[in-house]
LUMSE-837278 format. One record per atom (N, C-alpha, C, O): residue number from 0; atom name; x, y, z. Coordinates in pm, whole numbers. Layout:
% LUMSE-837278
NUM, CA, X, Y, Z .
...
//
This chain:
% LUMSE-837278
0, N, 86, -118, 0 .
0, CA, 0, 0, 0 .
0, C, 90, 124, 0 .
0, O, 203, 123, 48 .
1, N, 32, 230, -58 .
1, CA, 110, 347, -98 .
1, C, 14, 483, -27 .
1, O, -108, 495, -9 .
2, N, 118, 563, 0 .
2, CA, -7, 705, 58 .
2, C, 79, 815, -33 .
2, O, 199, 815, -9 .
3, N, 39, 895, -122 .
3, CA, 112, 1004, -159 .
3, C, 85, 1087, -88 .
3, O, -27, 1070, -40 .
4, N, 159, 1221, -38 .
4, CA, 181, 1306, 32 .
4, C, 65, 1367, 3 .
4, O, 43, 1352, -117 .
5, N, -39, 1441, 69 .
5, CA, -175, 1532, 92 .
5, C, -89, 1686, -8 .
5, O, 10, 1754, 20 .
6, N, -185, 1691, -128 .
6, CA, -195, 1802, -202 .
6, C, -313, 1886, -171 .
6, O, -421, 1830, -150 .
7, N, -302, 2029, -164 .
7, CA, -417, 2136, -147 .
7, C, -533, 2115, -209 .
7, O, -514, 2144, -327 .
8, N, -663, 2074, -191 .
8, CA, -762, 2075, -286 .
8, C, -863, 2189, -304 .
8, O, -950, 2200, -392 .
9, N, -839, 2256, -222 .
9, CA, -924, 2372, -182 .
9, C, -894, 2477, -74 .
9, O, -785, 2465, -19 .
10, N, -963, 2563, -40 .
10, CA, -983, 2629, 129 .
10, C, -1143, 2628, 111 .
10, O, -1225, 2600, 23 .
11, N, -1141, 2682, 265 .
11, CA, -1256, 2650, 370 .
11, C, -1265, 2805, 358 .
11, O, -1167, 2877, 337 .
12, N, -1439, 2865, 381 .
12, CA, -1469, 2985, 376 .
12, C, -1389, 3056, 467 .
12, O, -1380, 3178, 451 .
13, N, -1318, 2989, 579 .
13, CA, -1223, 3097, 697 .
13, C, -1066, 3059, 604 .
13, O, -974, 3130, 645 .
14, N, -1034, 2983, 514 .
14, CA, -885, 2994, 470 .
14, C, -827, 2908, 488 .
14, O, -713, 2897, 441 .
15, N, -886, 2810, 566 .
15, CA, -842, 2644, 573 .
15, C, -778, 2593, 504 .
15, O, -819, 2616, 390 .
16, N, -674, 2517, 504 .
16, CA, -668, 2432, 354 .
16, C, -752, 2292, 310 .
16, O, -845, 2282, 389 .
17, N, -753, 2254, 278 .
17, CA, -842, 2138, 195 .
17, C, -757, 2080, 129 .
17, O, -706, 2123, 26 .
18, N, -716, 1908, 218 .
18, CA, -613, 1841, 137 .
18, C, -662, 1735, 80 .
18, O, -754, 1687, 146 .
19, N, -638, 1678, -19 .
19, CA, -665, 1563, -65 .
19, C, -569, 1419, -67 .
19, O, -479, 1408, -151 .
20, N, -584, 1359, -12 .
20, CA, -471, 1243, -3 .
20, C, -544, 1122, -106 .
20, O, -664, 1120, -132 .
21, N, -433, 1015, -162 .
21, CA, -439, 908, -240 .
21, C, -361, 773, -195 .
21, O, -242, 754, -174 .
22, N, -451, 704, -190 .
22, CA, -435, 595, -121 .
22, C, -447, 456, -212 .
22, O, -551, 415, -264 .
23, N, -311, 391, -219 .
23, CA, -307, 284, -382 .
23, C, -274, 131, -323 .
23, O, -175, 99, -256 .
24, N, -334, 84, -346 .
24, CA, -293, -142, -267 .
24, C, -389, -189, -310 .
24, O, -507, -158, -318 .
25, N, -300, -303, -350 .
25, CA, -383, -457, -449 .
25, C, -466, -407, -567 .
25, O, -541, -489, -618 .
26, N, -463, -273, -620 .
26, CA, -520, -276, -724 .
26, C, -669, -166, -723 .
26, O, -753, -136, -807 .
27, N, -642, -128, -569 .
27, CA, -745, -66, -548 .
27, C, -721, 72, -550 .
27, O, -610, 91, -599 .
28, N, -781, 187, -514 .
28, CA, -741, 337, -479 .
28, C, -838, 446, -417 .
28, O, -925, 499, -487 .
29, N, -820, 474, -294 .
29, CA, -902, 568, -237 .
29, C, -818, 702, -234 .
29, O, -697, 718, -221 .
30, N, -956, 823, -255 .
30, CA, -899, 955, -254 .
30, C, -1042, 999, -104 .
30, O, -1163, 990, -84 .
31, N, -872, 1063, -16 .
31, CA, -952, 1086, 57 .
31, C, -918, 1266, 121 .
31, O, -810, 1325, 134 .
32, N, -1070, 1313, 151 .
32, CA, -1024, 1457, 145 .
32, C, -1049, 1547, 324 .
32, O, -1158, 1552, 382 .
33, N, -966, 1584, 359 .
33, CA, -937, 1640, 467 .
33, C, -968, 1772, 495 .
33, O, -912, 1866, 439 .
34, N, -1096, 1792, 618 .
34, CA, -1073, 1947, 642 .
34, C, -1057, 2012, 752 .
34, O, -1151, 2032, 829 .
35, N, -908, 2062, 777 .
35, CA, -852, 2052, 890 .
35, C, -796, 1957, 988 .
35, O, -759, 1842, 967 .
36, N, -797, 2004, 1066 .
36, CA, -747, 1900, 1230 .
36, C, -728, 1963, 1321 .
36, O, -697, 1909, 1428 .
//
């Protein structure tokens, strides 16, 4: 399984960033998107 590093996908109406991470094993692939922490 593979995680590529979280790229900017957006901001949040206060300036947030909005990351998007990609997630790759056995053939499969999830994109998953983050707001804040």
């Amino acid at each position: 399984m593979t995680m590529k590093d979280g790229e900017v996908f957006g901001t949040t109406q206060a300036g947030e960033p909005i990351r998007r991470f990609t997630i790759r094993g056995g053939g499969l692939t999830a994109n998953i998107i983050g707001l804040g922490a």
